[in-house]
Each structure stands twice: as structure tokens, then as C-alpha cells.
C-alpha positions in Angstrom: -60.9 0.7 4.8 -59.3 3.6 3.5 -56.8 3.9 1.4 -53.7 4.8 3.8 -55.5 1.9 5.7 -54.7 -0.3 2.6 -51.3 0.9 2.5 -50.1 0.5 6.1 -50.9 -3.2 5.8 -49.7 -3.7 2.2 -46.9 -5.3 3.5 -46.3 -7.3 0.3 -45.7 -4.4 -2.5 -42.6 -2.6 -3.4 -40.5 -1.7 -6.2 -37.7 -3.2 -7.8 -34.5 -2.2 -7.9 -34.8 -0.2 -11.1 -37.6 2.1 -10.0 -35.8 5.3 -11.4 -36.0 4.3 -15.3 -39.3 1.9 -14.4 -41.5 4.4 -12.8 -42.4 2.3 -9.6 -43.3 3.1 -6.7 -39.8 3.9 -5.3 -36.2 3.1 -5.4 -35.1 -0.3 -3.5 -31.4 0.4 -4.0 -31.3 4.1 -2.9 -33.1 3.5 0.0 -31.0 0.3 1.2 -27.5 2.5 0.5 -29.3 5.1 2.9 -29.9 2.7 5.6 -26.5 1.6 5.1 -24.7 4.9 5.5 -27.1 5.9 8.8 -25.9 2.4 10.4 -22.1 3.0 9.6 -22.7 6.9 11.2 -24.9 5.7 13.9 -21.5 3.7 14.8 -19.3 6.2 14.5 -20.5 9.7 15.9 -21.4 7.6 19.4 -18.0 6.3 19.4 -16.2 9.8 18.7 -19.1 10.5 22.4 -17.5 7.5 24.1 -13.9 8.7 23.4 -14.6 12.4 24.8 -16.3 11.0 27.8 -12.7 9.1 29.1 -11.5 12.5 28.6 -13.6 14.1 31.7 -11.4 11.5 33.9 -8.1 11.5 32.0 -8.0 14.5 30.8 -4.4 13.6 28.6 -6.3 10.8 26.8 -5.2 11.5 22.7 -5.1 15.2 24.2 -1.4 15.2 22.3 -2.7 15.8 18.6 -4.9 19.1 18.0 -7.4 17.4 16.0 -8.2 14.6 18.8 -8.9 17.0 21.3 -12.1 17.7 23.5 -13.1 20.7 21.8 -12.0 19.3 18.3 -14.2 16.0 18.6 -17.3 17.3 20.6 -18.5 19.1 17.4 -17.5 15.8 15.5 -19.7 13.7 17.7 -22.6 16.0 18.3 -23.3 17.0 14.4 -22.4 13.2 13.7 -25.3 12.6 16.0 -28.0 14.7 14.8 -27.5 15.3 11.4 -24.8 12.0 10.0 -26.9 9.2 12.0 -30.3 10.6 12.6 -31.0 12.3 9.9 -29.2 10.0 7.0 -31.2 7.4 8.3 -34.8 9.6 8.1 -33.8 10.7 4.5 -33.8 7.1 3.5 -36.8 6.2 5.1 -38.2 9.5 3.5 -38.0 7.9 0.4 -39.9 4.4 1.5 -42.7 6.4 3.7 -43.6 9.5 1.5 -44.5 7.6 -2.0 -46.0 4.5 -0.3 -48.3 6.9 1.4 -48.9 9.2 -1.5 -49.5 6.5 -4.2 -47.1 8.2 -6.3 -42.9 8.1 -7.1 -40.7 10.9 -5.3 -41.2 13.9 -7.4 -37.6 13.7 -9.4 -36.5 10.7 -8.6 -33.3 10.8 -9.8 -32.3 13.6 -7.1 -32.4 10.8 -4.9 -29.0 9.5 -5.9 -27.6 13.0 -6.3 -28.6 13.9 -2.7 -27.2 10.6 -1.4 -24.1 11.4 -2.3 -23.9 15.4 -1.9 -25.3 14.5 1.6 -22.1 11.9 2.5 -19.7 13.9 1.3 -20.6 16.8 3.0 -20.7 15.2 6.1 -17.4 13.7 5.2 -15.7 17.2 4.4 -17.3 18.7 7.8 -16.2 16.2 10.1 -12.6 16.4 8.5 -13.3 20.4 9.2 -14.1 20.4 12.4 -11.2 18.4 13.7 -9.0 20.3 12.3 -10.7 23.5 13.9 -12.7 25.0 11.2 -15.9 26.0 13.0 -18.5 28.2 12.9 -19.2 28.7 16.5 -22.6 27.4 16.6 -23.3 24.8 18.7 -25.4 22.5 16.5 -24.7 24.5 13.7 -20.8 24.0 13.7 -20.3 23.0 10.1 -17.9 26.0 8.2 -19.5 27.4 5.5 -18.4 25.6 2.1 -19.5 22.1 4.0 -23.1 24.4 5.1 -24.1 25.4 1.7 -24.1 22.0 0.3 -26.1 20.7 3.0 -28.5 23.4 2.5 -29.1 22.6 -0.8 -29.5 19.1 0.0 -32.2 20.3 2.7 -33.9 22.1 -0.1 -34.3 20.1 -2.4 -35.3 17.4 -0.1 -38.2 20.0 1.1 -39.1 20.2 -2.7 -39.3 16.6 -3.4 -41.6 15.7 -0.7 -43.9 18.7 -0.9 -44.2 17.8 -4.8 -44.7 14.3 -3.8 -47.3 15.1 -1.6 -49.7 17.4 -3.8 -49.3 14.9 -6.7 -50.8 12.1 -3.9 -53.1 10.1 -5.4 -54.9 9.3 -1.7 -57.2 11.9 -0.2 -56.1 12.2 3.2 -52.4 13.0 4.5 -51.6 10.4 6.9 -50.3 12.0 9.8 -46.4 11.1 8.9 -47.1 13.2 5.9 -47.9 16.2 8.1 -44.2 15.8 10.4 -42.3 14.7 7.1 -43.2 18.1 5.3 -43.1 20.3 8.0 -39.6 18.3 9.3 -38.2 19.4 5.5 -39.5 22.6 5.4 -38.9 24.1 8.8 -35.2 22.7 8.5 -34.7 24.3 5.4 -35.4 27.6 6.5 -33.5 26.7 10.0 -30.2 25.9 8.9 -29.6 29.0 6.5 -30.4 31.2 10.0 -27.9 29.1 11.6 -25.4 28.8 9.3 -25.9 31.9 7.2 -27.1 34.7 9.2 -26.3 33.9 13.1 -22.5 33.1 13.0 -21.9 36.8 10.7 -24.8 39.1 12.8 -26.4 39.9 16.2 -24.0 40.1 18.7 -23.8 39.9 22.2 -26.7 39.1 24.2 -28.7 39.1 20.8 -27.0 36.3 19.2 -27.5 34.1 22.4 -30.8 34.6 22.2 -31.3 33.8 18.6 -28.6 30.4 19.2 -31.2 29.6 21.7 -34.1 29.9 18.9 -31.7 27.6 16.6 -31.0 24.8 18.4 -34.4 24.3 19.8 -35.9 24.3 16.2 -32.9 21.8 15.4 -34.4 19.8 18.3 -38.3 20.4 17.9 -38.6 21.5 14.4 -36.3 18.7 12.5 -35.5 15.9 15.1 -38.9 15.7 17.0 -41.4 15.8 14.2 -38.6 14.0 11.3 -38.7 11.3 14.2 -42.3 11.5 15.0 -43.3 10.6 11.8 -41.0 7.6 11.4 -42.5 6.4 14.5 -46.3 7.1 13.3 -45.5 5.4 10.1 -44.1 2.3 11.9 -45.8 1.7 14.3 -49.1 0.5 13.2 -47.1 -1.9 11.1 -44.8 -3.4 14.1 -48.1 -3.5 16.3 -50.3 -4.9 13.2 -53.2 -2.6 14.5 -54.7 0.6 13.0 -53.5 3.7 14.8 -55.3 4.1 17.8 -56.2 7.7 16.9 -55.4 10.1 13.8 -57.5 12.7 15.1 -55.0 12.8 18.4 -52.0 12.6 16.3 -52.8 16.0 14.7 -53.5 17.7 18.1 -50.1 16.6 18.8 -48.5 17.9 15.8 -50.9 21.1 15.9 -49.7 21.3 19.7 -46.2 20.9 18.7 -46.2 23.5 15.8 -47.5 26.5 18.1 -45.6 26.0 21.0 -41.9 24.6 19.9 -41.0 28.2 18.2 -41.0 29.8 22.0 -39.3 27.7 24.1 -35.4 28.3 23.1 -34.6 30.7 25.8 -35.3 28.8 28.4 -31.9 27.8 27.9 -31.3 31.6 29.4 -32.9 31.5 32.4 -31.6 34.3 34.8 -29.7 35.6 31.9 -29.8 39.4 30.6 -32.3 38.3 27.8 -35.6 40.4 28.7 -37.7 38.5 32.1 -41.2 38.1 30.1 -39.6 36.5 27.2 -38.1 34.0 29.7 -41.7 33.4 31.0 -42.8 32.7 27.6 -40.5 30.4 27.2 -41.1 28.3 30.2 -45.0 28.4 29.6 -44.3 26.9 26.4 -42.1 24.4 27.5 -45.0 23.4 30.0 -47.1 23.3 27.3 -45.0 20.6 25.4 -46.7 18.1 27.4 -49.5 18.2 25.6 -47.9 16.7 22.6 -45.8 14.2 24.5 -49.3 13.0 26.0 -50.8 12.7 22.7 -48.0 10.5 21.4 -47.8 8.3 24.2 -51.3 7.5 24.3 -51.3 7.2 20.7 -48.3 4.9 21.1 -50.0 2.6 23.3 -53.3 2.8 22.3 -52.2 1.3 18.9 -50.5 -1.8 20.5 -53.7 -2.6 23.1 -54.4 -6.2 22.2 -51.1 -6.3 20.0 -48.5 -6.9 22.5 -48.0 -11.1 20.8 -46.4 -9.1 18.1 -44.1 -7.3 20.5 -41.6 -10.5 20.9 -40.9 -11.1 17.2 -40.7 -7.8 15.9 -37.6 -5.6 16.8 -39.1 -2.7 15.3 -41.8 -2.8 17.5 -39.4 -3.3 20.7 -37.5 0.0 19.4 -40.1 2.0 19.4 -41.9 0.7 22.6 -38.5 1.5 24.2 -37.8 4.9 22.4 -41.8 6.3 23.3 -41.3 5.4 27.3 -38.2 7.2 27.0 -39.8 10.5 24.8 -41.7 10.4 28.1 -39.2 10.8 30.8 -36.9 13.1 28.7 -39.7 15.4 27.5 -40.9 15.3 31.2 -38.0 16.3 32.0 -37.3 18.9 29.8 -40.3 20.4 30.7 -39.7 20.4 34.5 -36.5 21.6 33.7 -37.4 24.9 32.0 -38.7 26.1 36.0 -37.0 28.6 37.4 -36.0 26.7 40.6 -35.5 24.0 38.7 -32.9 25.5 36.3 -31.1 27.3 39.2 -30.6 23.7 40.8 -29.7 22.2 37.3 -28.0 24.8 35.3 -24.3 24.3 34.2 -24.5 20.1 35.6 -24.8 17.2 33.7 -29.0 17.3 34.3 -28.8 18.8 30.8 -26.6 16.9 29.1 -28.9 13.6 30.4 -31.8 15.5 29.1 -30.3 16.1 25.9 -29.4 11.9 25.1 -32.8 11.0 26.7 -34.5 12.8 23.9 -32.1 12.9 20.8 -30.8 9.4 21.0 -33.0 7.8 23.6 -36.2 8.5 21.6 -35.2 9.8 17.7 -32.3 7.9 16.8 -33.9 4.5 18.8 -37.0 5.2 16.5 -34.6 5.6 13.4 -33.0 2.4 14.1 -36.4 0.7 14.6 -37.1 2.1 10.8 -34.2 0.7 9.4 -35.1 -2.8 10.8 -38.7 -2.7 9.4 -37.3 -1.6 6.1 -33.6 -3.2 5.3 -34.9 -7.1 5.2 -37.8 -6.6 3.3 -36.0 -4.2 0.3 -33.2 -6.6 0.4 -35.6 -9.6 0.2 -34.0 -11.5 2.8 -34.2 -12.4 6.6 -32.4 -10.8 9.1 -28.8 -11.9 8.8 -28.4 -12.6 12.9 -31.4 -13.2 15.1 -29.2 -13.2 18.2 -27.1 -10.0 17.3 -30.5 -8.4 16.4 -31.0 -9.3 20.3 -27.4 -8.3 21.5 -28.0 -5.0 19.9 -31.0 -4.1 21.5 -30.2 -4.9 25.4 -27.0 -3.5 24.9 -28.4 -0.6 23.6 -31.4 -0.5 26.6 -28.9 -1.7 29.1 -26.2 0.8 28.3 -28.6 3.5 27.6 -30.5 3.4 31.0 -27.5 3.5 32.9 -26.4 6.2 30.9 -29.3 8.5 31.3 -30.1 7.6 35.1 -26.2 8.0 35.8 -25.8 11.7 33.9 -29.7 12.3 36.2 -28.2 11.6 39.4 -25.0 13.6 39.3 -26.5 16.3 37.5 -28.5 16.8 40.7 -25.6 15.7 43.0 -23.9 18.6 41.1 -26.1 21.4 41.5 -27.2 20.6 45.1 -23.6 20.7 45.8 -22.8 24.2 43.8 -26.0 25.4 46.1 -24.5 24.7 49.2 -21.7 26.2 48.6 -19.1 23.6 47.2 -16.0 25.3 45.4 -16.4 24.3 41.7 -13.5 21.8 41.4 -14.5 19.8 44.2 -17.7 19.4 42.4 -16.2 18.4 39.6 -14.1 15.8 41.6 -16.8 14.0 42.9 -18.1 13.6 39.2 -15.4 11.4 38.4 -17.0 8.0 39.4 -20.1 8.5 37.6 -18.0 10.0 34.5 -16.6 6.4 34.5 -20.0 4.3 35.0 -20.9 7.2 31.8 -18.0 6.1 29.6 -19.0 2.3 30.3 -22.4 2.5 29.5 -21.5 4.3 26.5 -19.0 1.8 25.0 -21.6 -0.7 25.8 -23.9 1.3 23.1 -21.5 1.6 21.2 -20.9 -2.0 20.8 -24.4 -2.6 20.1 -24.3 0.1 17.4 -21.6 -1.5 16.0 -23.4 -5.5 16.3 -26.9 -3.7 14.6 -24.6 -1.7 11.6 -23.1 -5.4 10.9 -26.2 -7.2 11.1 -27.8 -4.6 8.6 -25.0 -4.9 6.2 -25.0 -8.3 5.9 -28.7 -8.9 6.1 -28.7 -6.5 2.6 -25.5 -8.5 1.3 -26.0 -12.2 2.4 -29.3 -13.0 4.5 -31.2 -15.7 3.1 -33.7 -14.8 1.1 -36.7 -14.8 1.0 -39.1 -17.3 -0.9 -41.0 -15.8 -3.3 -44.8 -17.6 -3.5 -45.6 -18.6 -7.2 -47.6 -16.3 -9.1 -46.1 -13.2 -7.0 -45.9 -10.5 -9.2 -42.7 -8.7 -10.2 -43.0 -6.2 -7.5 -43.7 -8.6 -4.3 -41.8 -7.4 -0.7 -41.9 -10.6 0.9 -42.5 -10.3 4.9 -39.2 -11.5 6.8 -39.8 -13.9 9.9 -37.3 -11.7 12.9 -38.6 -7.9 11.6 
């Protein structure tokens, strides 16, 4: 067995808390404070969604104080999303996946703290910026600039870190997470100074839509997809138990993923003044982003043939079963929804905006969370705080999920097949109210299960039981909790 082999069922080493000044492996305390701060934003950007969403039927709702209304808290909850929950949570787990797979501490390990904190702040200072109206216009890229260039920096030097980390590997091969993780750091890097830096002060008109098209695809498919791809690869041959069903078909997926993500952000412009062929370029790619999706899925459940026993007592393994069959349908129908006739049906209706949760929180963040479970209890040395609300969090999350995404499905194509045959706008938007309630329901329900996993987290770090520790364990033994 190789040496990743080794590794990915090592489930018994780690480092102490002290790995900074000790030169272990990696930093227990870092990575728990990360996991931490993604559960507390992973609470809080979905409940700034599920406060906007009462908004589409009463319209008044907090709409009295500037900084509390619609287009003050959108930004809030959609760069909370992607870059305070996601991506504080894939940070973290950046620093437990890259040195266990490279044999080797983070290059500079002491820029772990430093980023930690940079990072929070930054979000803190942009969030407070964008209610009161400071915004760069962007969508996805909304931070102003003296919150942007901090975050930059942060991207940076995490692209450093890891790349260093890597080279320095003391195992031959780079597992496949390696491969999304780098890529994930680097691509970013370079993604959010065009965003930030060059496309809010350049290229107007139809030129700059174009190019926003470019940016928030590569936010999507160039930090989000492969960041949360390679949590998920790392992962899941832990929560299944099993080798990875095919390393070889992981990398034809990333390959696949690499060539053909860079093309398809106009197909956001369909029927727009942006030149026809590179329209058609960008809905051939967009077709072609199946082949990815395939690879993963079968990769996904290859792996856990003959180890679905382990399905019922892992949570991380339920995440991540639950976040690939719905990569599936949103990627499906993403791709679907880059057609021509397609986009003329669904265009402008809330198609899209189901699209957009079915992939970004439906698969990413779900696969985050499943992360956080596998690593939290075993750092901390202690069982999961709350079997049950463990439980409560994950069918509330499914439950108010699915109703979510099939809800925002079904009008979206209630709403274009009514604007096709002719329907005035606002009686469109009438008959959208009952499904905007059943969208503000489900989404408290999440909500509510965010808030039950961020609790059960926090107190399985501060007071779970711990753990038993066999005698004769040496000083670095990660003892394997019963629930995770």
C-alpha cells in the first residue's frame, strides 16, 4: 500500500496542540478555531438569506433602516456564503488535508494564525461595509477595496503555503485533493485581484459584463468547485473506509474541469450583445462539464460499493452522499440550462437562483460541513457533543434544502412559461408569492439546523467527553470518535 494509502487510513496520528514551536505534523488549535469560525458563518450568512427571502412577500419587512434593506443585505448574505462559511471552513481543513498528505508541516506555519485572523476581520469589516452601502458593484466580488486587499493577501499567501507544502512532500505521488487544493489557491489568487482590482475601475459597457461573466464563473468553478472537490476526495475514502474507487478517474475529472470551466461564463449572456460564437463556446463548454460531474459521481459511489454499513454511523459520510446526488442535479442542470431554448424559458426566473443553491450550498458548503465533522471530534479528542442534534441537523438541513431547491425549480419554470405566453410582469411576480413563502420556510428550517450543527461543534471542542487514550499511545495519538 502506498504511502497516501497509509495516510488516508492513519486515522490514529495527529499533532498536539503546540505543533507551531514543536514541528509536528500540523496545528490542532488553528485548525479547531477555523472550524469554529466556518460553523458560526455558516449560521449567519444563511440567516441574513432567510431574512431577504420574507422580503419578496412583505416587501416593508426591516425595509425602514438603510442598512437592513434588500439591496444592503443581499451582498451581506451572498459573500457571507461563499467566501465567510465556505471558504473559512476549506481554509481550515487546508491545514489538516495538505501536511497529512504531504508528510510535511504547512510551509510557515506560523502564517496560519496570522491569516486566521486577517481573514475574520476582513470579513468582519466587509459585511459592516456592505450594509452600510460601500460596494464595489460586483456581484460576487462586492467587497470595497480596503476590505479586498487584505483578503487578497490572505489568498496569496495561502496559495504560497500550500504550493511550498506540496514540493517539500515527502510522498511521491499528489493525491488527487492535492491537485484541486493548489489549483483552488492559485486560480483564486489571480481571480480575485481581476475582480476586485481591475473589473470594477475598467472595461465598460458590454465589455465589463462580459468579463463579470468570466469572474463569477471562476468564483464558482475555479475556487468553490475544485476547493470543494478536494475536501470531498479527501473525505470520502475515510467516511466510506474503502480506497478510492479510481485515482486515475479523479484526474480526468480535474483535467476535464480545468480546460472547460474558463469558457463557460457567458452563458450567463445568452441573446445578449456579446459576440454569437463566443456564446456557442460557452454553451459547448457548459455541455462539456458533464464529463467532470460523471467522473465524480462515479468516483463517489464507486468508493462506498460494499461500504454502505459505515453509511449510518458516520455523519460525514451522510453529508457527502447527500451533497454528490445533489452536485448531480444542480450541475445537470446547469448544464441544460446554458441551451438556448432553455435560457429563453428560464432567464430572469428563479430557475437560476435554484441552480445557484443546488450547487454552492447544496453540494460545497454540505461537503464543508461533512469536513468539519470528520475533523472537529478527533482534534478536540472527544465525542460528538450531541448524537441526536448531530441528527436534527442533518434532516433539517436535507428536509429544508430539498424543498428549497425543488420549490425555486418549479416556479422558476412556472415563471418563464408564464412571461412566454404573454403574462404582464407583475402578475408573474404575484403568483410567486406562495412559493416565495414555502422558500422562506424551508430556509429558516436550514437555518435552524445550521444553528443545532455550529452548537454541537462548539461544544463537542469545549466539553464532549473525551476520548480514552489506550496505554502506551504515543504523544501524538487522534483517537477515533464513536458518532463521526
Amino acid at each position: 500500500m502506498s504511502a497516501t494509502a497509509n495516510t488516508m487510513f492513519d486515522a490514529g496520528r495527529a499533532a498536539p496542540a503546540h505543533a507551531v514551536t514543536t514541528g509536528e505534523l500540523y496545528d490542532r488549535e488553528l485548525i479547531l478555531k477555523y472550524m469554529a469560525a466556518g460553523a458560526f458563518w455558516l449560521v449567519f450568512a444563511p440567516t441574513i438569506g432567510a431574512i431577504i427571502s420574507i422580503k419578496f412577500n412583505y416587501y416593508d419587512f426591516l425595509g425602514h433602516v438603510s442598512w437592513l434593506t434588500w439591496g444592503r443585505l443581499r451582498p451581506v448574505h451572498v459573500m457571507g456564503v461563499v467566501f465567510g462559511g465556505f471558504s473559512t471552513a476549506v481554509i481550515g481543513l487546508t491545514y489538516y488535508i495538505v501536511p497529512r498528505l504531504c508528510g510535511v508541516p504547512m510551509y510557515k506555519p506560523r502564517w496560519g494564525h496570522s491569516i486566521f485572523w486577517m481573514w475574520n476581520a476582513a470579513l468582519i469589516v466587509g459585511f459592516v461595509s456592505l450594509a452600510l452601502g460601500y460596494n464595489s458593484g460586483i456581484e460576487a466580488g462586492e467587497f470595497p477595496l480596503w476590505v479586498s486587499i487584505p483578503v487578497e493577501l490572505v489568498l496569496c499567501m495561502l496559495a504560497i503555503q500550500v504550493v511550498v507544502t506540496i514540493k517539500r512532500r515527502t510522498e511521491p505521488r499528489i493525491y488527487v485533493s492535492l491537485w484541486y487544493l493548489s489549483s483552488a489557491y492559485i486560480w483564486t489568487a489571480m481571480n480575485y485581484a481581476f475582480g476586485h482590482f481591475i473589473l470594477p475601475f475598467s472595461m465598460p459597457g458590454v465589455n465589463n459584463a462580459a468579463m463579470h461573466g468570466l469572474y463569477i464563473h471562476y468564483v464558482v468553478g475555479l475556487w468553490i468547485t475544485p476547493a470543494g472537490l478536494a475536501v470531498a476526495y479527501y473525505f470520502l475514502p475515510l467516511a466510506a473506509k474503502r480506497p478510492l474507487y479510481s485515482h486515475k478517474l479523479s484526474l480526468v475529472g480535474f483535467w476535464a474541469l480545468a480546460f472547460f470551466y474558463p469558457f463557460v461564463g457567458t452563458h450567463h449572456y445568452i441573446y445578449s450583445p456579446i459576440p454569437y460564437w463566443t456564446q456557442t463556446i460557452a454553451i459547448v463548454a457548459s455541455m462539456m462539464l458533464i464529463i467532470p460531474v460523471w467522473t465524480v459521481i462515479q468516483n463517489f459511489y464507486g468508493t462506498f460499493v460494499g461500504g454502505w454499513k459505515n453509511f449510518q454511523d458516520s455523519y460525514p459520510a451522510k453529508f457527502i452522499v447527500i451533497g454528490a446526488l445533489y452536485y448531480l442535479l444542480g450541475c445537470f442542470q446547469g448544464s441544460t440550462e446554458a441551451l438556448r431554448e432553455m435560457q429563453r424559458l428560464t432567464h430572469f426566473t428563479d430557475f437560476v437562483i435554484g441552480h445557484s443553491h443546488l450547487t454552492v450550498f447544496g453540494t460545497f458548503v454540505i461537503w464543508a460541513t461533512a469536513g468539519m465533522y470528520w475533523v472537529t471530534p478527533r482534534l478536540a479528542g472527544r465525542e460528538l457533543y450531541s448524537k441526536n442534534c448531530a441528527q436534527w441537523h442533518y434532516w433539517l438541513t436535507v428536509a429544508g434544502f430539498s424543498v428549497m431547491a425543488g420549490d425555486l425549480t418549479i416556479q422558476g419554470l412556472m415563471q418563464g412559461t408564464m412571461l412566454q405566453a404573454g403574462t404582464d410582469f407583475v402578475d408573474s411576480m404575484a403568483a410567486m408569492k406562495p412559493y416565495w413563502i414555502i422558500r422562506s420556510l424551508a430556509g429558516i428550517t436550514m437555518d435552524i439546523g445550521a444553528a443545532l450543527g455550529f452548537w454541537n461543534l462548539y461544544m463537542t471542542i469545549k466539553h464532549g467527553r473525551l476520548i480514552p487514550v489506550p496505554p502506551g499511545a504515543p504523544a501524538d495519538y487522534l483517537p477515533e470518535p464513536k458518532w463521526s
